[in-house]
N, C-alpha and C positions, 0 to 999 in steps of 0.2 A: 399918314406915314411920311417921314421925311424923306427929302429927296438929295441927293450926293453930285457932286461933281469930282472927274478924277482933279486931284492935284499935281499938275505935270513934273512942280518946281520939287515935290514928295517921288517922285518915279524917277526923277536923274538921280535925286540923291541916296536913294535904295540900290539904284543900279551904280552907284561910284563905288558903295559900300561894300555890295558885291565885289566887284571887280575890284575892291583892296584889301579884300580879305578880311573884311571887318564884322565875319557874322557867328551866330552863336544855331550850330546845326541839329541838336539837342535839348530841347528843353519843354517843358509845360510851361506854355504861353496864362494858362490862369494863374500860375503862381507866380511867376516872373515879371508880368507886365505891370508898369509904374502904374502906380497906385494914386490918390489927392497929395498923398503930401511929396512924392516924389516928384512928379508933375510940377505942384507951385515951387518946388525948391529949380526944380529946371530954371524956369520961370524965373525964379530969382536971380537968373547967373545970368538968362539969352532974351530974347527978344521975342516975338509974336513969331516971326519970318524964323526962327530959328525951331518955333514948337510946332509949326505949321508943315517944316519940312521932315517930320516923322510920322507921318498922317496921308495915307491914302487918300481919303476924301472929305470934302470941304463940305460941309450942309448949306444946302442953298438957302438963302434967305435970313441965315444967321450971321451977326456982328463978326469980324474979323479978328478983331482982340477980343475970343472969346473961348473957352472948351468947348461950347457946344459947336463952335463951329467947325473942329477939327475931328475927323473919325478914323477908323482901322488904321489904326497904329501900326508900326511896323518892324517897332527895334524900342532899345529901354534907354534910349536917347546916346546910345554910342555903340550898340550892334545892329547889324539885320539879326531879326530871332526866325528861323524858315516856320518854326509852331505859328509865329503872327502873322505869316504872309498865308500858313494854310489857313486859320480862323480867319482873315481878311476875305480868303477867295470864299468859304464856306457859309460867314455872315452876309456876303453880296448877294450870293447866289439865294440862299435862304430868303430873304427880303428883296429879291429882284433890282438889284442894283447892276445891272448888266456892266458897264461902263470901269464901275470900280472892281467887280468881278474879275473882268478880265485884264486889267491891268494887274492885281496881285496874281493873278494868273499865272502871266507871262514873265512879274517880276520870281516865281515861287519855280517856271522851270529854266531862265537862267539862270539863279544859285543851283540847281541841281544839275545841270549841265556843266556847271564852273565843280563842283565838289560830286563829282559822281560816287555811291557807294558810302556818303558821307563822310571823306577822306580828308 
């Protein structure tokens, strides 16, 4: 089983989001979440450091300029989605990624703290 590291430079940029209002508090995260081709079109426009900071967790041991090295996504490359920060905390936990767990965690109850009631 592979193993995760949080992405710190992915956890400022989740919580900027936050706190700019930049999220989507509503949605099924399976039907929403970028998909191959929305991804390499990302890809197409930013840079590695750009796809990297929408990604909870980094895979240890994998290339840096790579998909596989980036995991639990967290937004569709311009919202926080709270459906992807629950599947984030829900996938950690399920697969025992402590670490990445509790950082979507903690990112999943300051948006609910910022937007109580879903407001």
């Amino acid at each position: 089983m592979a193993s995760y590291s949080v992405n710190r430079k992915a956890v400022r940029h989740c919580r900027d989001l936050i706190t700019s209002g930049e999220v989507v508090l509503d949605s099924n995260w399976g039907d929403v979440q970028p998909d191959a081709d929305t991804q390499n079109a990302f890809l197409d426009e930013h840079d590695w450091d750009d796809y990297a900071s929408w990604h909870l967790g980094l895979t240890d041991g994998a290339n840096d300029e790579t998909k596989a090295r980036h995991a639990f996504a967290f937004g569709d490359f311009s919202k926080v989605h709270r459906s992807a920060l629950i599947a984030s905390v829900y996938r950690a936990s399920e697969w025992r990624h402590k670490d990445v767990e509790l950082a979507a965690h903690r990112l999943l109850q300051e948006l609910d703290k910022k937007y109580p009631e879903g407001e």
